[in-house]
KEKE-3310 file (N, C-alpha, C; in steps of 0.2 Angstrom, whole numbers, plus 5000, padded with zeros to 4 digits):
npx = (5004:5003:5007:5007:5010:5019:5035:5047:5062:5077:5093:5106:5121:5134:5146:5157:5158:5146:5137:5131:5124:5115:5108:5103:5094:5087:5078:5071:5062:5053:5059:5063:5072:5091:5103:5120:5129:5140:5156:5167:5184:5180:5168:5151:5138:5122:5107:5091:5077:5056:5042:5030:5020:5018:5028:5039:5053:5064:5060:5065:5079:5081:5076:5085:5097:5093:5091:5104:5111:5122:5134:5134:5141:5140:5128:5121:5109:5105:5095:5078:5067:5051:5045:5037:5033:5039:5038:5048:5051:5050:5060:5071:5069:5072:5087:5095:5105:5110:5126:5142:5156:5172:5182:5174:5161:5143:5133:5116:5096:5080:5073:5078:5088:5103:5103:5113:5128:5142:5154:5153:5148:5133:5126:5110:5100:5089:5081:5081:5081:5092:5112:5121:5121:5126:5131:5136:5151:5161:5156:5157:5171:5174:5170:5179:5192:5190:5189:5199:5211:5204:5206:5211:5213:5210:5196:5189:5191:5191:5184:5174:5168:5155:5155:5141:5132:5121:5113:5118:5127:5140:5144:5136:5145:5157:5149:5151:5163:5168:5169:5164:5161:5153:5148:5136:5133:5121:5116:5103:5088:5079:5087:5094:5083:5082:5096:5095:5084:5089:5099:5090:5084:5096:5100:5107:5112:5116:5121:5123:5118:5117:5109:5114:5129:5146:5153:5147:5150:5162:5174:5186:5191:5195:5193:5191:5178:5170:5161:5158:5153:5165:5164:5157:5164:5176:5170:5171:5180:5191:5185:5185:5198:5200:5193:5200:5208:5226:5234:5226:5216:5210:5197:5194:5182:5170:5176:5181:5196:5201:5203:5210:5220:5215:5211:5221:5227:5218:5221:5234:5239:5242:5246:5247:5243:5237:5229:5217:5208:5192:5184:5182:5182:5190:5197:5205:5215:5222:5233:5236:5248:5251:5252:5244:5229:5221)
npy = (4994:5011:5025:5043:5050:5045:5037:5022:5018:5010:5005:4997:4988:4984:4971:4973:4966:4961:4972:4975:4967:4969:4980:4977:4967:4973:4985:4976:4971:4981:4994:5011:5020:5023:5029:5031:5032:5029:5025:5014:5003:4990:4988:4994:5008:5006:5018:5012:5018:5015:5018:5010:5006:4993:4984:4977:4979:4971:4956:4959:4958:4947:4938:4942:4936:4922:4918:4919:4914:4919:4924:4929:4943:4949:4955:4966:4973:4987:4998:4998:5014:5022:5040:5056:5061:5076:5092:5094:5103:5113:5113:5113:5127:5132:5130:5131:5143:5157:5154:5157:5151:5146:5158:5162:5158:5160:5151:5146:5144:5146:5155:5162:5173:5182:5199:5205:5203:5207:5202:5189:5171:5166:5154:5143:5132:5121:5111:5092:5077:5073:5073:5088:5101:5112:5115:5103:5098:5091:5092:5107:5106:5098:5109:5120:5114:5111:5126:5130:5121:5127:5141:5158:5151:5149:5141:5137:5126:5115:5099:5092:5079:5074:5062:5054:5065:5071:5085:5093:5103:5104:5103:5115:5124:5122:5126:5141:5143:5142:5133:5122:5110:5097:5085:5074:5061:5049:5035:5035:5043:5049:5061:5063:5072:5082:5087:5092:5102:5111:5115:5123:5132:5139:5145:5140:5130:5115:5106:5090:5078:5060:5046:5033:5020:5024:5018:5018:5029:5034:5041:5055:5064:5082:5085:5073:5073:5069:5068:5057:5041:5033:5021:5019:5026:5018:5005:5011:5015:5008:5014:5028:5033:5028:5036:5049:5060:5060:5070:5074:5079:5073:5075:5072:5070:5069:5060:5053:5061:5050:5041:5044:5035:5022:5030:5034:5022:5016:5022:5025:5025:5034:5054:5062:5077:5091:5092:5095:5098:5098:5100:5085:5080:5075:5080:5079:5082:5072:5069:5065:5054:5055:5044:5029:5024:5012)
npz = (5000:4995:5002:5002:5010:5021:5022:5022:5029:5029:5035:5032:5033:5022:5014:5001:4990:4990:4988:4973:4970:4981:4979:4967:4969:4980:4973:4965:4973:4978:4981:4979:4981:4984:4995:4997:5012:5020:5013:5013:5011:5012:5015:5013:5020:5019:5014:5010:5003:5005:4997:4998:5011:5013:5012:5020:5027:5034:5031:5017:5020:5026:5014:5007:5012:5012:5000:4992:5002:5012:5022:5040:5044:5031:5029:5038:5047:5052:5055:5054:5050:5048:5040:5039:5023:5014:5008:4996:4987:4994:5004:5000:4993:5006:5009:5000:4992:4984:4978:4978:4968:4966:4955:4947:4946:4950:4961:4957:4961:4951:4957:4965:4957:4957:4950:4948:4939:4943:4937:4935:4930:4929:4934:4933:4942:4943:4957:4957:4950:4947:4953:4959:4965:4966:4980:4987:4994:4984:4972:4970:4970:4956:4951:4954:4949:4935:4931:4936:4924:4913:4914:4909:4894:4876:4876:4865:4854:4861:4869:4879:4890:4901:4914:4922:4922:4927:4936:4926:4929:4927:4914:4911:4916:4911:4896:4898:4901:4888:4880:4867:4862:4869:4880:4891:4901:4908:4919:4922:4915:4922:4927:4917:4910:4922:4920:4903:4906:4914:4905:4895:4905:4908:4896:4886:4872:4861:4869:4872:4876:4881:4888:4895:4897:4897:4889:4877:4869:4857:4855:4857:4870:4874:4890:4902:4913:4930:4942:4955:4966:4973:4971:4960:4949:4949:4943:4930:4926:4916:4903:4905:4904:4892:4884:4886:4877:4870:4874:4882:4898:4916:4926:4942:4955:4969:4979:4996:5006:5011:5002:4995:4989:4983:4972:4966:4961:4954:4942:4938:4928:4921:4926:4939:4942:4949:4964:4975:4990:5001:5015:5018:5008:4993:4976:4962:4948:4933:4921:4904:4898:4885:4879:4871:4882:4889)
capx = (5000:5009:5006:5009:5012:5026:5040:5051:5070:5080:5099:5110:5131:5135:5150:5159:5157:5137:5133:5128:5118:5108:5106:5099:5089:5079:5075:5069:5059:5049:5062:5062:5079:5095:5109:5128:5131:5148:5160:5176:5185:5179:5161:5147:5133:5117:5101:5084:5068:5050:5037:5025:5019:5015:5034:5043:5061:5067:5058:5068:5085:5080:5075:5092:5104:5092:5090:5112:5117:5124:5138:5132:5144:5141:5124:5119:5103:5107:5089:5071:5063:5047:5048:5034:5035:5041:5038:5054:5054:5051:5065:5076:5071:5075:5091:5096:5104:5117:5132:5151:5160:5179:5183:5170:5153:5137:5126:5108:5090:5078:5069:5083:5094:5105:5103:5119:5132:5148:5159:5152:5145:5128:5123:5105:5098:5081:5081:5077:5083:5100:5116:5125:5115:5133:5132:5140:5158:5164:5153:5163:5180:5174:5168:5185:5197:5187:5189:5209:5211:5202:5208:5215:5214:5205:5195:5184:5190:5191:5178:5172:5164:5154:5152:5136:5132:5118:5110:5122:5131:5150:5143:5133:5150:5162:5151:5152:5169:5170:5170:5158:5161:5148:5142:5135:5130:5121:5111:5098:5084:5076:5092:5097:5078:5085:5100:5091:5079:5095:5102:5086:5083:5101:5100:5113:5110:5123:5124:5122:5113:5115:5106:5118:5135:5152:5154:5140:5152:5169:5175:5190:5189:5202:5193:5184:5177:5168:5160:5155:5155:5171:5162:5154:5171:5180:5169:5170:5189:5194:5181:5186:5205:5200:5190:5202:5216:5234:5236:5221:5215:5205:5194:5190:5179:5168:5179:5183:5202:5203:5200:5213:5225:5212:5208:5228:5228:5211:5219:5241:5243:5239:5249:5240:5244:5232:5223:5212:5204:5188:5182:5183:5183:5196:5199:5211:5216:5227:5236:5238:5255:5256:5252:5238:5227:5217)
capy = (5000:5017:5030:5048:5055:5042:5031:5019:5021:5004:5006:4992:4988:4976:4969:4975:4960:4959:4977:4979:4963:4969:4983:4976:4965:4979:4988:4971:4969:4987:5000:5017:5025:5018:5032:5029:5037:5028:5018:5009:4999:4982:4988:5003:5007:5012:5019:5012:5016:5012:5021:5007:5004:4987:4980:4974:4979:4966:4952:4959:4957:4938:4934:4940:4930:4916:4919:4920:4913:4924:4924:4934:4948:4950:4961:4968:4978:4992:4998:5005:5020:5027:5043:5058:5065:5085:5096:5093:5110:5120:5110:5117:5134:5137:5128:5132:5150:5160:5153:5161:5146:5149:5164:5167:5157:5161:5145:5151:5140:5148:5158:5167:5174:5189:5204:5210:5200:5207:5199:5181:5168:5162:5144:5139:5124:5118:5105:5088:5070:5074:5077:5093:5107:5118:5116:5099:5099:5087:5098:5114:5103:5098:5114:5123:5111:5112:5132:5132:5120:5132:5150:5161:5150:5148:5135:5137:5118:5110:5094:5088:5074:5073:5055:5053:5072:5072:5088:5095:5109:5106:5105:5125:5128:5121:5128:5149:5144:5143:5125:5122:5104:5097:5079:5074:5055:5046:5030:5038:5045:5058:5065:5067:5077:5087:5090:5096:5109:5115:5119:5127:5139:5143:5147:5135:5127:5112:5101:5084:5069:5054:5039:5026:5020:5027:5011:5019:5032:5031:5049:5056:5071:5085:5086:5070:5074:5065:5069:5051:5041:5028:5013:5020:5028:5011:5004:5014:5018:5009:5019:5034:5031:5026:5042:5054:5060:5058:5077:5077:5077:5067:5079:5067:5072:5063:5053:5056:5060:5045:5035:5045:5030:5021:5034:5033:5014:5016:5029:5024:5024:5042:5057:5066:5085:5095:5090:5099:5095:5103:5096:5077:5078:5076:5083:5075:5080:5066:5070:5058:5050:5056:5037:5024:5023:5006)
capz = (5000:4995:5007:5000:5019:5025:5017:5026:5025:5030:5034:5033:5034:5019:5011:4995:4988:4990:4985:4966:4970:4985:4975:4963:4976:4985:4966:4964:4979:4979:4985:4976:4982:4988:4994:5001:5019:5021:5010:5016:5006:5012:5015:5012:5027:5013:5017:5008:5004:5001:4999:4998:5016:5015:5011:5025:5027:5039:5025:5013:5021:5026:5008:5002:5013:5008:4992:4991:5007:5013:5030:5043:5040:5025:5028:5044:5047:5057:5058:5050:5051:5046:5041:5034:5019:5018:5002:4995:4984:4998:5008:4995:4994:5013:5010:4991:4989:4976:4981:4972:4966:4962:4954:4941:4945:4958:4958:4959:4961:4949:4962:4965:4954:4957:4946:4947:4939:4946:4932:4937:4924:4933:4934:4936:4944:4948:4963:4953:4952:4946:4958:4958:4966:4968:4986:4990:4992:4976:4965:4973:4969:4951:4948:4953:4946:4929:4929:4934:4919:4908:4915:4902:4886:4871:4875:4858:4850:4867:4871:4886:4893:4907:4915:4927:4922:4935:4935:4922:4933:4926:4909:4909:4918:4905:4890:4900:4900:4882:4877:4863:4861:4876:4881:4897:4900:4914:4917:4927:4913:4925:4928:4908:4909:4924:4914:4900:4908:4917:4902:4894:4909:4908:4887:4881:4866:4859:4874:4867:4883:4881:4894:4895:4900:4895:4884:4869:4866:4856:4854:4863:4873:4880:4896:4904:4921:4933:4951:4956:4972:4971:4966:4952:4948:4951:4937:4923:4926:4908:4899:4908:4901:4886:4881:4885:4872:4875:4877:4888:4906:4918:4931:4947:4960:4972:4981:5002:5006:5013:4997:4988:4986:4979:4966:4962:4960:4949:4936:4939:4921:4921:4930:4943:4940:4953:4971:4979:4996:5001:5019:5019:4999:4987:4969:4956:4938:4928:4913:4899:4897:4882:4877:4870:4886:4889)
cpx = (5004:5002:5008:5010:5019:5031:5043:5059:5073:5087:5104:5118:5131:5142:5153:5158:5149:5134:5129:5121:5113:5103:5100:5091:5082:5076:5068:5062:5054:5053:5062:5067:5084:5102:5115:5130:5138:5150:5168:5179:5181:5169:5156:5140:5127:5109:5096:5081:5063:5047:5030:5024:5018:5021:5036:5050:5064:5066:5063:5076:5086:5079:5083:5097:5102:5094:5101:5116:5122:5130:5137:5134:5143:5136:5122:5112:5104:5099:5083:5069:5057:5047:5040:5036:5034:5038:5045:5056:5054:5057:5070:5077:5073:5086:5097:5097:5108:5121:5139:5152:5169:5179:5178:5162:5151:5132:5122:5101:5087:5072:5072:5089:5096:5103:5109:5125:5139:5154:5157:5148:5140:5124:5117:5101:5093:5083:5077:5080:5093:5106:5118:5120:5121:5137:5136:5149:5162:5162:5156:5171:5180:5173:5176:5190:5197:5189:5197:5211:5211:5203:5213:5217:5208:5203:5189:5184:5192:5186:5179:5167:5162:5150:5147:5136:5127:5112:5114:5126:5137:5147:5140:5142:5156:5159:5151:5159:5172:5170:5164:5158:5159:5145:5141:5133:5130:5118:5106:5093:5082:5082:5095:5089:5079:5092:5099:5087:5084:5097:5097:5085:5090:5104:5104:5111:5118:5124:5122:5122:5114:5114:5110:5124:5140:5154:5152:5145:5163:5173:5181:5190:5197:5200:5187:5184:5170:5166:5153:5157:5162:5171:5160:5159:5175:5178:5168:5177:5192:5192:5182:5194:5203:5195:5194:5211:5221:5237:5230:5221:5208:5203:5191:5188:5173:5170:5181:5190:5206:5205:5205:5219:5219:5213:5215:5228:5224:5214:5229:5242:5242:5242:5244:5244:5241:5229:5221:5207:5198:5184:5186:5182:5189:5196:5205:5212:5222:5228:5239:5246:5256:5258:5246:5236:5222:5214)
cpy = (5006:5022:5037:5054:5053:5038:5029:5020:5014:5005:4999:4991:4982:4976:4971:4971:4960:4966:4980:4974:4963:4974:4984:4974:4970:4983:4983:4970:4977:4994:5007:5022:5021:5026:5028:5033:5035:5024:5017:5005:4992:4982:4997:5002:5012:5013:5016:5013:5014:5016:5017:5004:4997:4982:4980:4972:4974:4959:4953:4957:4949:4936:4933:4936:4924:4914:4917:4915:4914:4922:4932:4943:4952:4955:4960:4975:4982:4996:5002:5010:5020:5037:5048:5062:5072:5085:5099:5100:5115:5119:5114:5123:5137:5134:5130:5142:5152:5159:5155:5155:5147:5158:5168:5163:5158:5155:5147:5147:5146:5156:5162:5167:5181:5192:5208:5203:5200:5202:5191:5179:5166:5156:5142:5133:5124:5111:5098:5083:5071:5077:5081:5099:5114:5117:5110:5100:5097:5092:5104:5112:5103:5106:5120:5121:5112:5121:5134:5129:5124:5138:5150:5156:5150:5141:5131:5129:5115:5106:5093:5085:5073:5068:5054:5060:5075:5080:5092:5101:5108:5106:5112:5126:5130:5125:5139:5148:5145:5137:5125:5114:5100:5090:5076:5064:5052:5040:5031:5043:5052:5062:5068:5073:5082:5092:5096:5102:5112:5118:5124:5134:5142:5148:5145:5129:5123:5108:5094:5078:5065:5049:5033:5026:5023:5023:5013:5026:5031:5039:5051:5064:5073:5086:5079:5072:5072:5065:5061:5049:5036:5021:5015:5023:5022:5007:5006:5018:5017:5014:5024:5038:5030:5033:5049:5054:5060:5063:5080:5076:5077:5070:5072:5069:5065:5059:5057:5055:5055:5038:5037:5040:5026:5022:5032:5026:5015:5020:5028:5025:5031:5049:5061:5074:5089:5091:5093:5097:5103:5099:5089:5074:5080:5077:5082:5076:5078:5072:5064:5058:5051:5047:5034:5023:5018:5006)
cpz = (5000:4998:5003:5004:5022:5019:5021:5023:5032:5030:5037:5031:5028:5013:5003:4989:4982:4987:4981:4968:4972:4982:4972:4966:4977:4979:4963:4967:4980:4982:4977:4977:4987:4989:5001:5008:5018:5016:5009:5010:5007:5014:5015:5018:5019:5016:5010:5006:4999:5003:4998:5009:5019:5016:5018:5026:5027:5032:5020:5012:5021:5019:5003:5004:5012:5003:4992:4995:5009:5021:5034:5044:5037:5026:5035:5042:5051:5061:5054:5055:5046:5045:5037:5030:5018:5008:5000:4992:4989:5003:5005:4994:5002:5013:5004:4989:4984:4980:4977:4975:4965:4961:4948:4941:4952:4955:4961:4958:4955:4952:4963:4965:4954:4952:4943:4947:4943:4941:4934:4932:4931:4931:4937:4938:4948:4949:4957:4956:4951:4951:4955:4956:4966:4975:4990:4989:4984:4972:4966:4969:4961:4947:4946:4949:4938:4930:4930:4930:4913:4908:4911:4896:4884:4872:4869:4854:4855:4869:4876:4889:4899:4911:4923:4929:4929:4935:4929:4924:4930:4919:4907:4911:4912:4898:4892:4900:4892:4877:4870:4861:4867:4877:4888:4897:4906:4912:4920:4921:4914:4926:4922:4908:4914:4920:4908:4901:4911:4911:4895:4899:4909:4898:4886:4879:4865:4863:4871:4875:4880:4890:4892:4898:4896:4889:4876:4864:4864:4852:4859:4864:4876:4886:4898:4912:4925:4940:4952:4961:4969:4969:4961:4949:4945:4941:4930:4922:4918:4904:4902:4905:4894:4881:4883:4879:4872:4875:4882:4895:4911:4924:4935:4952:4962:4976:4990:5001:5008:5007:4990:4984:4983:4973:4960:4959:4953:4941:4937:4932:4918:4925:4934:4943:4947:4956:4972:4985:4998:5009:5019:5010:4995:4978:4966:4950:4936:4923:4911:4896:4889:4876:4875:4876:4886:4895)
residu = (UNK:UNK:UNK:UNK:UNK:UNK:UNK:UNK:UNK:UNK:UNK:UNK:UNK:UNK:UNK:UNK:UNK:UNK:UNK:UNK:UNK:UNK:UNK:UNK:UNK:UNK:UNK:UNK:UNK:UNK:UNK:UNK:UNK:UNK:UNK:UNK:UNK:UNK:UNK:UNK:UNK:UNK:UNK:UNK:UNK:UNK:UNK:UNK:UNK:UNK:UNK:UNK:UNK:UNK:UNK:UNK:UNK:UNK:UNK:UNK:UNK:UNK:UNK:UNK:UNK:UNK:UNK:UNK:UNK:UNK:UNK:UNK:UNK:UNK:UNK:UNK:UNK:UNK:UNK:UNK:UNK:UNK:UNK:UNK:UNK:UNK:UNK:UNK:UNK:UNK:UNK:UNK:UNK:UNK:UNK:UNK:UNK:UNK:UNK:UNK:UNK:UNK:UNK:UNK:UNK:UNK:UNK:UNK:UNK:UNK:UNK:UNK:UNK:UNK:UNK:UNK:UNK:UNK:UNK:UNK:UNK:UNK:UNK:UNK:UNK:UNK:UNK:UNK:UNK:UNK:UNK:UNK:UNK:UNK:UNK:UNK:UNK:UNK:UNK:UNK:UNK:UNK:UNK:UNK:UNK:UNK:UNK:UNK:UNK:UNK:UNK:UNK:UNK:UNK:UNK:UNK:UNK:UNK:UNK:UNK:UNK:UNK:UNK:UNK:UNK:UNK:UNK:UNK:UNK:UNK:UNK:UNK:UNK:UNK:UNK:UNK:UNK:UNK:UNK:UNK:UNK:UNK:UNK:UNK:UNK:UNK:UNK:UNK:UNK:UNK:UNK:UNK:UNK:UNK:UNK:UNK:UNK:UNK:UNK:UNK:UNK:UNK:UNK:UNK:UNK:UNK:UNK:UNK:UNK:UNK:UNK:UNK:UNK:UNK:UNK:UNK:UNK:UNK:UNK:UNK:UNK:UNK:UNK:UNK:UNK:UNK:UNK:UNK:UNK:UNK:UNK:UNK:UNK:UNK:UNK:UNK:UNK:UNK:UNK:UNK:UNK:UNK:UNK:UNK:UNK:UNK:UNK:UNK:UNK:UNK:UNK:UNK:UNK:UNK:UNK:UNK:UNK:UNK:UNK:UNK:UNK:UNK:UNK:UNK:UNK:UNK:UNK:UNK:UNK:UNK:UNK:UNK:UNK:UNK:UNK:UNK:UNK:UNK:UNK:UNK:UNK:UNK:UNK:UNK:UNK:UNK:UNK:UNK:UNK:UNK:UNK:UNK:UNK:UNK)
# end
């Protein structure tokens, strides 16, 4: 029975191993949202939810260690909640205001947008499915790292790819930067329709969407960049390497500074040029070796 007042939110500790599959699992089973609180190397603590009132967390955790057999370990229940539902846009506008990014953007909701530019390119974003509202840290990291790349050149015959674009904030950034060669690509639907209305309400024309994986495209870019958590990073590493040009470089955001040896392992065939920490988030742009990248 779906409720349109409440929804359940289920958080559980499970193994690296079991992760895509529980995943898939609880998608499987009636869930409606799954986000990442923590993720370790050897395991991720994820929150849930349902907005069908009738599903039964607890059931769902028992079905999967049957269903797989599971070692106890492997997934832990930490605990449900019940929760009621808010007015998510209004959430956002007490939350959601013009923020200066770097040295030349103010991200802005469409509610309210300054009047006075003051030498700043303005970036608007209505609260949707897509990440990158401006105000998370990573999105701050990608956002800067991408505009000290780009300062003081002609970036007029420069491309750039934007992998799990989300609401499309580094792509408006990169094409007020100057870029004119623009594609964004998720596997989230609603998020390429956020994307798109982002870069309607902002007038820019030429962005090129695509719905699907990094795999659909066989194009090499001088800028690929990417604000993703570090499993979804992890898996599209070759294709992440494989689409940049061997005079280009590889923006990475999304990842905590703990996780930065990882990132290094993930992308070794590659120089790391620029870091940038922002809180408990780390910023990384690679350069290409200058070599065939696989």
């Amino acid at each position: 029975m779906k409720d349109n007042n409440t929804y359940q939110k289920l958080t559980i500790r499970i193994s690296d191993q079991w992760e895509d599959i529980w995943i898939a699992h609880c998608f499987e089973n009636g869930a409606t949202g799954i986000e990442t609180e923590i993720e370790e190397d050897t395991f991720s603590i994820l929150h849930i939810y349902f907005t069908d009132m009738s599903i039964i967390p607890a059931d769902i955790v028992k079905l999967f260690c049957q269903q797989y057999s599971t070692e106890s370990e492997d997934i832990i229940l930490i605990n449900t909640e019940n929760h009621k539902n808010k007015d998510w846009l209004q959430e956002w506008k007490r939350f959601f205001y013009p923020t200066k990014v770097g040295e030349k953007f103010i991200v802005c909701p469409p509610w309210d947008i300054p009047e006075n530019n003051d030498g700043f390119y303005k970036i608007i974003i209505n609260p949707g499915n897509g990440f990158g509202s401006g105000s998370h840290p990573s999105t701050v990291l990608a956002l800067k790292l991408l505009e000290i790349y780009c300062k003081n050149t002609d970036n007029s015959d420069k491309s750039i790819i934007d992998i799990g674009t989300g609401s499309g904030i580094l792509l408006i950034a990169a094409k007020q930067l100057g870029l004119e060669k623009l594609i964004g690509i998720d596997i989230d639907l609603p998020s390429i329709y956020d994307a798109q209305n982002n870069f309607k309400i902002n007038g820019l024309n030429g962005i090129q969407t695509v719905c699907g994986s990094p795999q659909s495209i066989h194009h090499h870019f001088d800028i690929v960049i990417s604000n993703m958590m570090l499993h979804e990073i992890s898996a599209v590493k070759k294709e992440l390497k494989r689409l940049m040009k061997t005079t280009g470089v590889l923006i990475i955001s999304g990842v905590y500074c703990f996780q930065k040896e990882n990132i290094l392992k993930c992308f070794k065939e590659v120089e790391p040029v620029l870091e940038m920490n922002l809180d408990d988030w780390c910023g990384i742009v690679f350069r290409a070796n200058h070599k065939v990248l696989i």
